[in-house]
ROFIPA-672868 format. One record per atom (N, C-alpha, C, O): residue number from 0; residue in three letters; atom name; x, y, z. Coordinates in pm, whole numbers, always signed. Atoms other than C-alpha are relative to their C-alpha. Example, Ala and Ser with C-alpha at 12.3 -4.5 7.8 and 13.67 -1.06 7.14 Angstrom:
<rs>
<0; ALA; N; <+89; -119; +0>>
<0; ALA; CA; <+1230; -450; +780>>
<0; ALA; C; <+90; +120; +0>>
<0; ALA; O; <+194; +118; +66>>
<1; SER; N; <-82; -119; -6>>
<1; SER; CA; <+1367; -106; +714>>
<1; SER; C; <-77; +109; +73>>
<1; SER; O; <-26; +220; +90>>
</rs>
This chain:
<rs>
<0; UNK; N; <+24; -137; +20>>
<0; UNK; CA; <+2632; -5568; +5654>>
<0; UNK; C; <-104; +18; -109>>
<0; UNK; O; <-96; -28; -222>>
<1; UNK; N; <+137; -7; +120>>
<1; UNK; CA; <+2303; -5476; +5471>>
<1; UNK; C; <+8; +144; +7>>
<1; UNK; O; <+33; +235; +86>>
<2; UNK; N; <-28; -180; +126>>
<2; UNK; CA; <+2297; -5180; +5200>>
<2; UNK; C; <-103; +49; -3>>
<2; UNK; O; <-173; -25; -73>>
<3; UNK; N; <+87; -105; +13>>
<3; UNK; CA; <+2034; -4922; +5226>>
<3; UNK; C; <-21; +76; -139>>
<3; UNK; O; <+29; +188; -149>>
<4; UNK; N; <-38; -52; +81>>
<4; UNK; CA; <+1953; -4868; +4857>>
<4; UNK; C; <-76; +154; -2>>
<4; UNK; O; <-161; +196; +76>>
<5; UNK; N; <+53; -145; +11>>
<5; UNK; CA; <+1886; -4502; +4730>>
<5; UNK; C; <-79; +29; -60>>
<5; UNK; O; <-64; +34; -182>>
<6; UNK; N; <+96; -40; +116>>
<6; UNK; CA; <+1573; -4395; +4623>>
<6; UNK; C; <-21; +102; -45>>
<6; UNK; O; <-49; +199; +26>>
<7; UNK; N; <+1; -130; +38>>
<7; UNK; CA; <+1559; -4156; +4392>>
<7; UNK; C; <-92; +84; -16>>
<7; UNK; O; <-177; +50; -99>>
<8; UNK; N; <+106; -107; +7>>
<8; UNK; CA; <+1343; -3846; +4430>>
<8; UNK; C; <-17; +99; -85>>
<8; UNK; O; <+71; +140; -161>>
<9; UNK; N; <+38; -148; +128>>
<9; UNK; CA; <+1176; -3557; +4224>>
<9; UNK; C; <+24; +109; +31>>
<9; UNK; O; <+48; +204; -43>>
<10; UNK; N; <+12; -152; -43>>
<10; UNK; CA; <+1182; -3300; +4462>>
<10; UNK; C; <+95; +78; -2>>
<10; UNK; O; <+208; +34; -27>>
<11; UNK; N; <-143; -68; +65>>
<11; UNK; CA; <+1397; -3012; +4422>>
<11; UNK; C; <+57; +25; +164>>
<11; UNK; O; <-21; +16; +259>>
<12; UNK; N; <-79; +6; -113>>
<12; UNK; CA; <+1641; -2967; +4712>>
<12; UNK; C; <-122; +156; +46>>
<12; UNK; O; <-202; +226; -16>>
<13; UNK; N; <+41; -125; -84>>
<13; UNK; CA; <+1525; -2696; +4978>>
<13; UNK; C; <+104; +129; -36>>
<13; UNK; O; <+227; +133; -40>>
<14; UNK; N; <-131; -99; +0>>
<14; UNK; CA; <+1655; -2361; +4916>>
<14; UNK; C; <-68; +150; +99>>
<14; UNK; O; <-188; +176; +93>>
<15; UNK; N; <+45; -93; -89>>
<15; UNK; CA; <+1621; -2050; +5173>>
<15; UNK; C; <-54; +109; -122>>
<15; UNK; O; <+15; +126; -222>>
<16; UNK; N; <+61; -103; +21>>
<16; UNK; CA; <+1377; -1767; +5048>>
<16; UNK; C; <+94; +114; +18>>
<16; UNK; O; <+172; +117; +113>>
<17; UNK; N; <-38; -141; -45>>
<17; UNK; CA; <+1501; -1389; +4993>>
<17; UNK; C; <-188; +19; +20>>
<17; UNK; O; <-289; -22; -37>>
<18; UNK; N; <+84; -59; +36>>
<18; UNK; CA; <+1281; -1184; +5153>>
<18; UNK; C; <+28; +157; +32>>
<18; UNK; O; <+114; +221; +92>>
<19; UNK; N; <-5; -181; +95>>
<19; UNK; CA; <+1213; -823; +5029>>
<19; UNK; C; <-1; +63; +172>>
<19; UNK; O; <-102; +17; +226>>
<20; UNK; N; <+138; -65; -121>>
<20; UNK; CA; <+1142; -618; +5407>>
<20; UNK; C; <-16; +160; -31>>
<20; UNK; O; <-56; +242; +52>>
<21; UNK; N; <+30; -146; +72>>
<21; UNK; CA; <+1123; -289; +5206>>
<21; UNK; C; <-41; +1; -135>>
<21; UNK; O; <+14; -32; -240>>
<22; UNK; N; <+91; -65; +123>>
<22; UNK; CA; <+857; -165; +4983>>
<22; UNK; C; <+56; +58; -111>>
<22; UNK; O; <+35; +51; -232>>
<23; UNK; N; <-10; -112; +105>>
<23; UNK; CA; <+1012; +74; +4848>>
<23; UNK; C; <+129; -30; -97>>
<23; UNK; O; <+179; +74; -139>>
<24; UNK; N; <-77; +51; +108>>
<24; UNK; CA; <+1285; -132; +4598>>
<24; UNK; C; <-125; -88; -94>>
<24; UNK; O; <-118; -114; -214>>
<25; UNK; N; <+56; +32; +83>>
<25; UNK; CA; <+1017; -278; +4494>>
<25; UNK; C; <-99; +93; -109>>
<25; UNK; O; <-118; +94; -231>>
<26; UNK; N; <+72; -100; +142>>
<26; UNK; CA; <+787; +9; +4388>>
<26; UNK; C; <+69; +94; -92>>
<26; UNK; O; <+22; +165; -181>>
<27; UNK; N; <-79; -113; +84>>
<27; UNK; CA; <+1074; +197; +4261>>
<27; UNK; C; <+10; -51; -135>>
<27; UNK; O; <-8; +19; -234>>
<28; UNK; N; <-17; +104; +61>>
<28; UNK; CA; <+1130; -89; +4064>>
<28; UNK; C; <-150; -10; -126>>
<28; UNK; O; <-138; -14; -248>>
<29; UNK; N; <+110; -5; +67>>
<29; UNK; CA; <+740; -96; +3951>>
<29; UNK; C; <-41; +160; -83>>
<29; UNK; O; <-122; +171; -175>>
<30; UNK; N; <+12; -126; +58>>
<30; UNK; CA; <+755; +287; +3864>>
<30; UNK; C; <+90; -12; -99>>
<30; UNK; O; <+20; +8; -199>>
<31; UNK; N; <-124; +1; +102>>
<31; UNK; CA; <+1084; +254; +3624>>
<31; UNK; C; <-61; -74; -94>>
<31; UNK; O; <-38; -54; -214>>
<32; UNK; N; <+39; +80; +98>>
<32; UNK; CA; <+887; -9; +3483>>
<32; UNK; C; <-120; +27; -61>>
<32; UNK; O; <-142; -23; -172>>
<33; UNK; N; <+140; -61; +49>>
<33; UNK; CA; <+538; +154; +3430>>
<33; UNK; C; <+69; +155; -83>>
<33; UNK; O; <+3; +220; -165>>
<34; UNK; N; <-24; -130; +29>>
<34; UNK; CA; <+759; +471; +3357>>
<34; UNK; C; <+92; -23; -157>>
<34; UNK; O; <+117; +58; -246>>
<35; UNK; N; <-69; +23; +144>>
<35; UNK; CA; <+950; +297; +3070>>
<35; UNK; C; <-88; -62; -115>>
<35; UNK; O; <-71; -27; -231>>
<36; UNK; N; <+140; +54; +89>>
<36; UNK; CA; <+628; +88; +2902>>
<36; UNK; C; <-45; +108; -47>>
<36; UNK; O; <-57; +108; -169>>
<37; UNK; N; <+93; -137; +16>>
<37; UNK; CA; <+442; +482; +2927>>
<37; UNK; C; <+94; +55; -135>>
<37; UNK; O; <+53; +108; -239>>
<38; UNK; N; <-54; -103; +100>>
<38; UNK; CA; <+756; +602; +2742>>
<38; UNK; C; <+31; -53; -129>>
<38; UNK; O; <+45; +26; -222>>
<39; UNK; N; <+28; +49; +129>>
<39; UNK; CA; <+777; +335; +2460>>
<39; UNK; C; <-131; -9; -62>>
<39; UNK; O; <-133; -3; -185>>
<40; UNK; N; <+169; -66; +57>>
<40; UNK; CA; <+378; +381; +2398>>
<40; UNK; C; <+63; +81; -43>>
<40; UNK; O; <+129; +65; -146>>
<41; UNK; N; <+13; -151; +82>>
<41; UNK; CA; <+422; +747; +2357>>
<41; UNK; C; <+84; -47; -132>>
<41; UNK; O; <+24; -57; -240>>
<42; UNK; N; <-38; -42; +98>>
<42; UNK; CA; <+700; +709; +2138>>
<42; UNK; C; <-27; -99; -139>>
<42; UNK; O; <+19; -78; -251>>
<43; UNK; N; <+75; +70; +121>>
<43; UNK; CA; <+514; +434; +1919>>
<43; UNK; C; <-86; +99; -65>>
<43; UNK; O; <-68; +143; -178>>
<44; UNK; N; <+82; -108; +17>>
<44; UNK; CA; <+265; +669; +1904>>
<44; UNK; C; <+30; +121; -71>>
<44; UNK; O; <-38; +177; -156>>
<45; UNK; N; <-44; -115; +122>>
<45; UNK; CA; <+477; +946; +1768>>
<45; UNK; C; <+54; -30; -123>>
<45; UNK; O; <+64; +50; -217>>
<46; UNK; N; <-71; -20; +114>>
<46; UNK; CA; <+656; +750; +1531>>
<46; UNK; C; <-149; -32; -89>>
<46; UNK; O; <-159; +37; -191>>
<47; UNK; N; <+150; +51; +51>>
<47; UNK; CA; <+265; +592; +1412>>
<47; UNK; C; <+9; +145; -55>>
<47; UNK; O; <+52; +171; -167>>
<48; UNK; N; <+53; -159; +48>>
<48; UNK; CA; <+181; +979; +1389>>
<48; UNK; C; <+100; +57; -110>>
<48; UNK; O; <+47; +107; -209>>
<49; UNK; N; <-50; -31; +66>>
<49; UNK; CA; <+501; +1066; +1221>>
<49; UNK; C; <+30; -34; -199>>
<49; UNK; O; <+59; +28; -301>>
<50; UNK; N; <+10; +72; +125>>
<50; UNK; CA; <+482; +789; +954>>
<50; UNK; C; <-128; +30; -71>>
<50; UNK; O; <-136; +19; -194>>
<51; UNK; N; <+151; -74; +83>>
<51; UNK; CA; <+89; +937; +885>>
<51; UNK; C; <+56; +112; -73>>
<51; UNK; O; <+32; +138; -191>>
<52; UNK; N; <+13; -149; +12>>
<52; UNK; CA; <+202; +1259; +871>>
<52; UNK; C; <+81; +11; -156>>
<52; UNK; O; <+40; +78; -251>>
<53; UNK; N; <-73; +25; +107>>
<53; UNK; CA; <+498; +1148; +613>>
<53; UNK; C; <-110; -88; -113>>
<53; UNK; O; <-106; -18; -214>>
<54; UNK; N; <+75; +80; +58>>
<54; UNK; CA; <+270; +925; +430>>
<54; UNK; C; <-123; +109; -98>>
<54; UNK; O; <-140; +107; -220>>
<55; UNK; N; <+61; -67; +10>>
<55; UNK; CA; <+10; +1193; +431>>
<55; UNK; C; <+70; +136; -98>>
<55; UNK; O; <+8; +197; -185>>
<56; UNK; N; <-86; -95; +120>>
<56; UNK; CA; <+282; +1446; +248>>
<56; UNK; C; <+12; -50; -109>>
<56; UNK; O; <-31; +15; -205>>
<57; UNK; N; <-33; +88; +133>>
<57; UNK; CA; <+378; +1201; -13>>
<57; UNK; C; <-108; -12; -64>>
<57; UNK; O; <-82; -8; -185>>
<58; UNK; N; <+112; -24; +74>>
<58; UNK; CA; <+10; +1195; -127>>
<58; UNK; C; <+10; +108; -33>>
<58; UNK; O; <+38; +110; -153>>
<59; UNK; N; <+23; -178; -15>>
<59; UNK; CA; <-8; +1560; -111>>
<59; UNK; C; <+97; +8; -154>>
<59; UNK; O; <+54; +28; -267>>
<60; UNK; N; <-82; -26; +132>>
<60; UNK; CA; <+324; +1569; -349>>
<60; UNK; C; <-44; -86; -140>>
<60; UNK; O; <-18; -54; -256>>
<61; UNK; N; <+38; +76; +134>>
<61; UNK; CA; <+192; +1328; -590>>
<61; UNK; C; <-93; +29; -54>>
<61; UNK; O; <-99; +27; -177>>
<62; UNK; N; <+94; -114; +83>>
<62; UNK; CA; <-102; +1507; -643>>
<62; UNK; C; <+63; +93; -76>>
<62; UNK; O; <+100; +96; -193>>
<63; UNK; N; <-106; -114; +107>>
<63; UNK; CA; <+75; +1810; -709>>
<63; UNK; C; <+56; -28; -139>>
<63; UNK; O; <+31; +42; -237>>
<64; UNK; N; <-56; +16; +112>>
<64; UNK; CA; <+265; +1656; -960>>
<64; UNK; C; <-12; -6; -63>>
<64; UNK; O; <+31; +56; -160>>
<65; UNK; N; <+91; +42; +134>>
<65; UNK; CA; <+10; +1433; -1134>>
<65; UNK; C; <-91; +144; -51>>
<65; UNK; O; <-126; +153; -168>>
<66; UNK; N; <+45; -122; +57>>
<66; UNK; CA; <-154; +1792; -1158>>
<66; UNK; C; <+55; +70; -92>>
<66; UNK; O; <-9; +119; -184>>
<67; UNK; N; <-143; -75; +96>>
<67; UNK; CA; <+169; +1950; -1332>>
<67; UNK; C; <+10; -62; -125>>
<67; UNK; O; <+3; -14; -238>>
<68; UNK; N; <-15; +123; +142>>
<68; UNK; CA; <+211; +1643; -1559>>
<68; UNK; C; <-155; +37; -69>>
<68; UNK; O; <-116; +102; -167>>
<69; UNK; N; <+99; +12; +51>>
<69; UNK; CA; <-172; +1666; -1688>>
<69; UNK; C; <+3; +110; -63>>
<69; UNK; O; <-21; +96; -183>>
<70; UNK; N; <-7; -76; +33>>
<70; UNK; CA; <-126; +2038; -1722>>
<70; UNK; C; <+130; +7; -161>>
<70; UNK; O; <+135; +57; -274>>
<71; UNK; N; <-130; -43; +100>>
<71; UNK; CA; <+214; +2007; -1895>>
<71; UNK; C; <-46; -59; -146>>
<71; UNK; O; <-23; -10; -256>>
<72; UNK; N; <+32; +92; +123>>
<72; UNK; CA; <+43; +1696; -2119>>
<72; UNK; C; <-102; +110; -87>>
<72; UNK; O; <-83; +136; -206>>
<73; UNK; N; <+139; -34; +94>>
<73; UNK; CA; <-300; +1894; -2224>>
<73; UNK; C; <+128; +146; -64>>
<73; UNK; O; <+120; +170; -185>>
<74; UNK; N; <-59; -112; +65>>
<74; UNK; CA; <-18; +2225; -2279>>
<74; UNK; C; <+77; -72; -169>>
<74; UNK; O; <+37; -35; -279>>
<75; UNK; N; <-45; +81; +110>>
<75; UNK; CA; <+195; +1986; -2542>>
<75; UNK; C; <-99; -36; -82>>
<75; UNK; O; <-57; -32; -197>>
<76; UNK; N; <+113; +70; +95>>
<76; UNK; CA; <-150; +1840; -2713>>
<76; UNK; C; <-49; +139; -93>>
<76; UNK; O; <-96; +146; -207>>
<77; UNK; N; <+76; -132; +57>>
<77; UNK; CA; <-244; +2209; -2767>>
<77; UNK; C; <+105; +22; -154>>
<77; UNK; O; <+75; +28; -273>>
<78; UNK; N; <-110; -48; +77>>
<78; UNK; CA; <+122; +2286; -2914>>
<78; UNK; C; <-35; -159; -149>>
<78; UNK; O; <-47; -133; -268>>
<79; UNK; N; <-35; +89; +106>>
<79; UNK; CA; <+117; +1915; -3119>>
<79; UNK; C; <-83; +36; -88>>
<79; UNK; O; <-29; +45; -198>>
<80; UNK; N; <+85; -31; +93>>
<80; UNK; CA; <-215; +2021; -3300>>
<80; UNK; C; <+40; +105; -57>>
<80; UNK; O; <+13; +139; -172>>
<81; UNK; N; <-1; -151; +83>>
<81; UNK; CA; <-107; +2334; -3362>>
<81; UNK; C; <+139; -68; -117>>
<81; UNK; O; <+112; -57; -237>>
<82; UNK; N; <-46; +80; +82>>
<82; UNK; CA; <+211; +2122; -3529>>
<82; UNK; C; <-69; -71; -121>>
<82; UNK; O; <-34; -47; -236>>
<83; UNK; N; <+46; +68; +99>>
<83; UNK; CA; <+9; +1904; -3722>>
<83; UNK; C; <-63; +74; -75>>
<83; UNK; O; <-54; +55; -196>>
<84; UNK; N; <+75; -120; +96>>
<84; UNK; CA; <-193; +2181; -3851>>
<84; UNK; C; <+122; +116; -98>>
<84; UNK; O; <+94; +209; -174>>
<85; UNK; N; <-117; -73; +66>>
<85; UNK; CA; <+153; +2327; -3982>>
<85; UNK; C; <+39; -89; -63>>
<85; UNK; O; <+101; -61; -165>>
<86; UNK; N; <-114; +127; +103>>
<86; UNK; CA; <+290; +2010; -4123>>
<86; UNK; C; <-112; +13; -128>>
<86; UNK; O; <-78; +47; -241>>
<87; UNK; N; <+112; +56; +50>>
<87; UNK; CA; <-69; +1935; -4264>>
<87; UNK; C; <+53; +125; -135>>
<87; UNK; O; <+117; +104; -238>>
<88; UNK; N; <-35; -113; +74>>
<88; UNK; CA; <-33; +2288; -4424>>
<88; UNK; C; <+92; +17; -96>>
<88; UNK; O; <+81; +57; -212>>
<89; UNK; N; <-163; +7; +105>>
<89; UNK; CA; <+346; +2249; -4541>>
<89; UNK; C; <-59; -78; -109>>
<89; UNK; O; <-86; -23; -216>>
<90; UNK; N; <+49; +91; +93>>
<90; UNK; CA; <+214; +1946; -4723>>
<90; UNK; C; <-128; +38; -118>>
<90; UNK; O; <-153; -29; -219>>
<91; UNK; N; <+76; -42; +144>>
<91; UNK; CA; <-49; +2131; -4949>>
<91; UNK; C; <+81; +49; -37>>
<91; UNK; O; <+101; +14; -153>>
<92; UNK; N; <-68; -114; +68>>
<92; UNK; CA; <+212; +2410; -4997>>
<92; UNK; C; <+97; -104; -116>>
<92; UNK; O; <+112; -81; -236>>
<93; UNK; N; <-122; +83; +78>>
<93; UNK; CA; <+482; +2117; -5120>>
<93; UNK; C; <-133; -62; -152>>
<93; UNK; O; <-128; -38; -273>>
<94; UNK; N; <+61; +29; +133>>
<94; UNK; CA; <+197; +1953; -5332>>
<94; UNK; C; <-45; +92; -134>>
<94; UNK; O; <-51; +56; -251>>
<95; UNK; N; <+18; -97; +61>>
<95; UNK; CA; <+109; +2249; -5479>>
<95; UNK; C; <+78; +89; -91>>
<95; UNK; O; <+50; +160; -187>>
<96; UNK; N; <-134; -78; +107>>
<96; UNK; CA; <+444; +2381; -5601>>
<96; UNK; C; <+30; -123; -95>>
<96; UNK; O; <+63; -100; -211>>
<97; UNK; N; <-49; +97; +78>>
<97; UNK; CA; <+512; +2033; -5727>>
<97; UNK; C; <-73; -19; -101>>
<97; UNK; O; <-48; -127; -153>>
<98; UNK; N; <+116; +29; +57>>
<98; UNK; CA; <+248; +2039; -5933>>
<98; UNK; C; <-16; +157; -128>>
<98; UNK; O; <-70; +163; -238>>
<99; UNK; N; <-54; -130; +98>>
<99; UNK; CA; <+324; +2381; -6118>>
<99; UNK; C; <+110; -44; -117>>
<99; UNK; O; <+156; +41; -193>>
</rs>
């Protein structure tokens, strides 16, 4: 009795094909999918626009502010001189009595 050894192959077994015989699962299929890509664009797009728009406020307020602050600083510089010009003052009046 002689043995037939087995040679081993690469190929992949046979397997039966689906096939599609209607169009129209497939383009429904290609619309859901062009119709869901369209609707994550847009809404990249709005949040892109939304994050400008926020981005674009937050400048806006920080202006404002640094405007307020500069105002409030040069208002205080006015008031400190006018201070020092009162201390300055006190200080002849004190030397002056001390000195009597």
């Amino acid at each position: 009795m002689q043995v037939n050894p087995v040679k081993p192959t690469l190929k992949a077994p046979r397997t039966k094909r689906l096939k599609v015989k209607c169009d129209e699962p497939l383009s429904n299929f290609a619309f859901n999918f062009n119709l869901r890509r369209y609707k994550v664009a847009e809404t990249k797009r709005v949040i892109h626009a939304e994050v400008r728009n926020l981005h674009v406020e937050l400048l806006k307020q920080f202006h404002d502010m640094r405007e307020e602050q500069l105002q409030m600083f040069e208002e205080l510089r006015g008031q400190n001189a006018e201070l020092a010009a009162e201390v300055e003052s006190l200080r002849r009046h004190q030397q002056e009595y001390v000195r009597q």
